[in-house]
Steps between C-alpha positions, in 0.01 A plus 500: 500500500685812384310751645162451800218691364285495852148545493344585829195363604355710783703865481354601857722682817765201484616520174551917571808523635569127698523333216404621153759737428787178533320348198702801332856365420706621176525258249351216663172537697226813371102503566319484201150449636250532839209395547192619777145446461461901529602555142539865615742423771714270297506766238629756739755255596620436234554888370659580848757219437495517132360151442421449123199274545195473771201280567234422738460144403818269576385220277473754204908582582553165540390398155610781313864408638552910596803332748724212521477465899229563705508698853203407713425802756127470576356398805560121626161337400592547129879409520333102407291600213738753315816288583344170369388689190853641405634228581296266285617736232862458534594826683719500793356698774599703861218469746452737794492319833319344615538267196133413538160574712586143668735178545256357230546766232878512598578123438247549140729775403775274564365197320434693202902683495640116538296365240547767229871532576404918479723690738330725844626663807313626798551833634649417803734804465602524851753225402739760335470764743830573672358501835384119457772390342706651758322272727582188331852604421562566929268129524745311236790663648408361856497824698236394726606149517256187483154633435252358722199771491279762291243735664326725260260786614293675273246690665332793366136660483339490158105667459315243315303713345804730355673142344321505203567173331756330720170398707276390240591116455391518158782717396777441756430152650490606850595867686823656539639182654474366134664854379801499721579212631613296210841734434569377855422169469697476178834646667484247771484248261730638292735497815410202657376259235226304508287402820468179663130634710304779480154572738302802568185671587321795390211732594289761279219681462413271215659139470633563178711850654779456732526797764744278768696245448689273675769203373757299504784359230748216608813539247798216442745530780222592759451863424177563605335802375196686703292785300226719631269677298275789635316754271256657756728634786519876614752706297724507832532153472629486153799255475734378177805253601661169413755397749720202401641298837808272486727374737770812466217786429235690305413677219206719469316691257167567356337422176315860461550728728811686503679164304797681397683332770604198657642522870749160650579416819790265521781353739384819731539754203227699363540638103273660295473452087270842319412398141335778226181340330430594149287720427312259239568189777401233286764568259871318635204170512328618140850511322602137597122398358625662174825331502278150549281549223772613307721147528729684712447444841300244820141551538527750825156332628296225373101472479593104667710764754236714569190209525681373774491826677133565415469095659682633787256827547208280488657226762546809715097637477443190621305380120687169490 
């Protein structure tokens, strides 16, 4: 593939400045085509970024082959349908997280990328971040020692009636559990491999919306991972940390607030690591999905990757 000719599907707040402007990479990666069922907001896309082609039907695009690869930014209940469809057709695609509205449409999305041999990535962008990888880096490097716990806090309080579609099940699969939670999810995994046991429980206002959560992951070499999950708490109580254990240490950081840094605590020593995020902060993750598609690189995350979180997520609610 000489050159990626993207064609967004969904060109909503995401693909503003996290993540569409990457797509724009001299010589080998342009956007030649978006698509939003507003034909009036994918038109004004498309002049602001200077986009020679726009449509509000993604199957029209599809067919008249506007784009070589496919970028899949709507909401989670029609990651399946649109990735299935491009897929059938031969185009490889990038699929916002989470890769699908459930485990179900995650491991059909999956299915349908082994069978056709067609080349996808999730959007698990965290995984290039230099904050996270700073993590693993201080984890490989065995600055903390033999890991032997997790405890993740994400607490936080979110007005249900100001969430728009992260709480409608049809669109999202769930509530803002099912919006943030799988980049965290994915970076334990993608630090600690896969797990041996996973339980949980969750409450809501509705069974198919998560507000608190509570859950456990056992990892190989007995690193056992605790998570809480609270969306309704009082703004005071607002919390965002990940603290590592091991038998010579720590290391903690956050996943969203304030995650420029990463803090260890080792051997009685306490250092601190500041990062700068891009502004577009998808793009160190978006340029190693060009380089795949293009021949030239690893797949930075695969849909059979990211299934196994959204299995994972589900294990935790408590659905399983």
């Amino acid at each position: 593939m000489e050159k990626l000719q993207w064609g967004f599907i969904g060109c909503g707040n995401v693909t503003e400045v996290k993540s569409g402007p990457a797509f724009w990479q001299p010589g080998v990666s342009t956007v030649a085509a978006v698509m939003r069922r507003n034909r009036q907001l994918a038109m004004e896309y498309a002049a602001r970024f200077g986009v020679g082609r726009y449509y509000d039907d993604a199957y029209t695009m599809l067919d008249e082959r506007a784009a070589n690869a496919i970028y899949i930014a709507t909401p989670p209940g029609s990651h399946e349908e649109y990735a299935l469809a491009a897929i059938a057709r031969g185009y490889p695609v990038y699929i916002e997280k989470p890769v699908g509205a459930d485990a179900a449409a995650a491991h059909r999305i999956a299915n349908a990328v082994s069978e056709s041999g067609v080349k996808a990535s999730v959007a698990h962008y965290r995984r290039r971040l230099r904050p996270f990888t700073c993590v693993r880096e201080l984890l490989q490097e065995g600055f903390i020692g033999k890991v032997h716990a997790i405890q993740l806090r994400l607490w936080k309080h979110v007005s249900l009636e100001q969430a728009g579609w992260r709480v409608d099940p049809a669109q999202s699969g769930g509530g803002i559990f099912h919006d943030l939670a799988p980049h965290q999810l994915d970076i334990m995994l993608w630090l600690f491999g896969m797990p041996q046991a996973c339980n949980g429980m969750s409450t809501g206002p509705d069974p198919r919306i998560a507000q608190t959560v509570s859950g456990q992951i056992l990892f190989e070499n007995d690193i056992l991972f605790n998570g809480s999950w609270d969306f309704n708490v009082p703004e005071e109580e607002t919390a965002d940390e990940c603290i590592i254990t091991g038998s010579n240490g720590s290391i903690h950081f956050s996943f969203f607030t304030n995650f420029d840094h990463v803090t260890l605590h080792s051997n009685g020593r306490t250092q601190a690591f500041r990062f700068d995020i891009p502004a577009h902060v998808q793009e160190p993750f978006i340029l190693d999905v060009i380089k795949y598609f293009r021949g030239e690189g690893p797949n930075p995350c695969s849909i059979a990757e990211a299934a196994t979180g959204m299995d994972i997520m589900e294990k935790l609610l408590g659905r399983y």
